[in-house]
C-alpha positions as CSV (number, residue, x, y, z in Angstrom):
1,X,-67.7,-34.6,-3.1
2,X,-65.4,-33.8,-0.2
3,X,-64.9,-29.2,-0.2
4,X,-61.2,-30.3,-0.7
5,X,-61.6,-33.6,-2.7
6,X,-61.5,-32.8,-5.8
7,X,-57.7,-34.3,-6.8
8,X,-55.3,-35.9,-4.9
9,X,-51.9,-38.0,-4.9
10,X,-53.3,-41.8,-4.5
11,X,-52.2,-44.7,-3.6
12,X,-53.6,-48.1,-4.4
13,X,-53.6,-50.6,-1.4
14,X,-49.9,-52.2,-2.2
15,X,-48.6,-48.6,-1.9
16,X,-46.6,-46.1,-3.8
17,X,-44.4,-43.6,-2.7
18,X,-43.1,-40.1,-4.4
19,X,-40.7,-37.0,-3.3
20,X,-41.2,-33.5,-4.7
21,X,-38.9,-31.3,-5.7
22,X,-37.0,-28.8,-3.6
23,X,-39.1,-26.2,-2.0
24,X,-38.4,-23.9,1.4
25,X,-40.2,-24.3,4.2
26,X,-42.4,-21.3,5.5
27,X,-43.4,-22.0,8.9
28,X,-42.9,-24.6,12.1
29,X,-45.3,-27.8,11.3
30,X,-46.5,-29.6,8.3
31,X,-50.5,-29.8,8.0
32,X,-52.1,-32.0,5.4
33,X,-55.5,-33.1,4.2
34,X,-55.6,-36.9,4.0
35,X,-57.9,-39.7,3.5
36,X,-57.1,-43.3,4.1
37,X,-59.1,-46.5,3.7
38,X,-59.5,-48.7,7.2
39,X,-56.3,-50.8,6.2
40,X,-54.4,-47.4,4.5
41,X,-51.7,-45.3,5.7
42,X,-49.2,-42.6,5.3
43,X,-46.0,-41.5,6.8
44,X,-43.7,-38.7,5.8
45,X,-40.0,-38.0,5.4
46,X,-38.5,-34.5,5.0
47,X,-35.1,-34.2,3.3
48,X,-32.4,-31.8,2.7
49,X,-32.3,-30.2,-0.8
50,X,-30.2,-33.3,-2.0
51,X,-32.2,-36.0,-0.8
52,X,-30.4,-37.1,2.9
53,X,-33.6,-37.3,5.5
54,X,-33.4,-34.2,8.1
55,X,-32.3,-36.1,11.5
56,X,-35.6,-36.9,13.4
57,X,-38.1,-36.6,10.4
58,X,-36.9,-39.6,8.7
59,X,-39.7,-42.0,7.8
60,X,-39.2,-44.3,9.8
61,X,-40.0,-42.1,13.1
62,X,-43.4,-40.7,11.8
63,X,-46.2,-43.0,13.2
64,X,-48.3,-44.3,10.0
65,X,-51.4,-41.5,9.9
66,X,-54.8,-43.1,9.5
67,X,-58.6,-41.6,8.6
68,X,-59.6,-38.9,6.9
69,X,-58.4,-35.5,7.8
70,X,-59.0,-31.6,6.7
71,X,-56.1,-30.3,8.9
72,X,-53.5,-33.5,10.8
73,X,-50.3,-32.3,11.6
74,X,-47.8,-34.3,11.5
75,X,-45.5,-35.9,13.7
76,X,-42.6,-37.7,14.0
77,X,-41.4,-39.8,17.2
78,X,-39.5,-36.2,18.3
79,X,-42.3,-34.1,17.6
80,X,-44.3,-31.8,14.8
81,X,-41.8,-28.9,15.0
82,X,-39.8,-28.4,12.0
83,X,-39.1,-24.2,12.2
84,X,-35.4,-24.9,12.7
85,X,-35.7,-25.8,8.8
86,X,-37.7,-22.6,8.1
87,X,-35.6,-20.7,4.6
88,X,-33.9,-23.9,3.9
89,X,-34.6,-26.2,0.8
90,X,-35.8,-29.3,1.8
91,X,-37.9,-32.2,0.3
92,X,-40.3,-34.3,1.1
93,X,-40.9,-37.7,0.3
94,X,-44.3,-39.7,1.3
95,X,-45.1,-43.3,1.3
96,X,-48.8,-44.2,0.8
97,X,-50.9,-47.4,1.0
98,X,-54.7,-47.1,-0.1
99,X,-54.7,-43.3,1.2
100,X,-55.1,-40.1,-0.7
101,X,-53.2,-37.0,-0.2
102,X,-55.0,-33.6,-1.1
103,X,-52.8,-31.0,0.3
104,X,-50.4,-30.2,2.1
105,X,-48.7,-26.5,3.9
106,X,-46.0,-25.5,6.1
107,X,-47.5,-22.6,8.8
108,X,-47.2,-21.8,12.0
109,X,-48.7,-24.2,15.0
């Protein structure tokens, strides 16, 4: 077994997605531990506390993350930053194909 592997959010090969609940963000990027098969993927979205995607983090502009990862930071097409969002409520919704998500934390990059 994988240090960190031992539960995860999975998704099967034709994909799932799901969006947790409001939380705040405490610090300036997103870092998650990932594992995806050869064909898998995941991308992120974060939201405001109602559900509307933050302006550059929709889905859409983060690049599909591939492989298996203890610490990947992710990105969107305007960068990783998302401190301007630091205190607020926000939301974040994932889509997954054949990839497993073990954790995930806001800190500072």
């Amino acid at each position: 077994l994988r240090q960190d592997g031992i539960a995860s959010l999975h998704a099967a090969m034709p994909g799932g997605e799901m969006t947790t609940r409001p939380f705040t963000i405490q610090g300036s990027e997103l870092v998650i531990k990932n594992a995806t098969s050869a064909a898998g993927s995941i991308q992120v979205e974060l939201q405001d506390a109602e559900g509307r995607p933050l302006p550059g983090r929709e889905l859409e502009s983060c690049p599909p993350i591939y492989g298996d990862e203890l610490a990947r930071v992710v990105a969107w097409e305007s960068g990783s930053d998302v401190g301007q969002w630091a205190g607020e409520p926000v939301r974040m919704r994932v889509r997954m194909s054949d990839a497993d998500l073990y954790s995930f934390q806001f800190r500072d990059g």
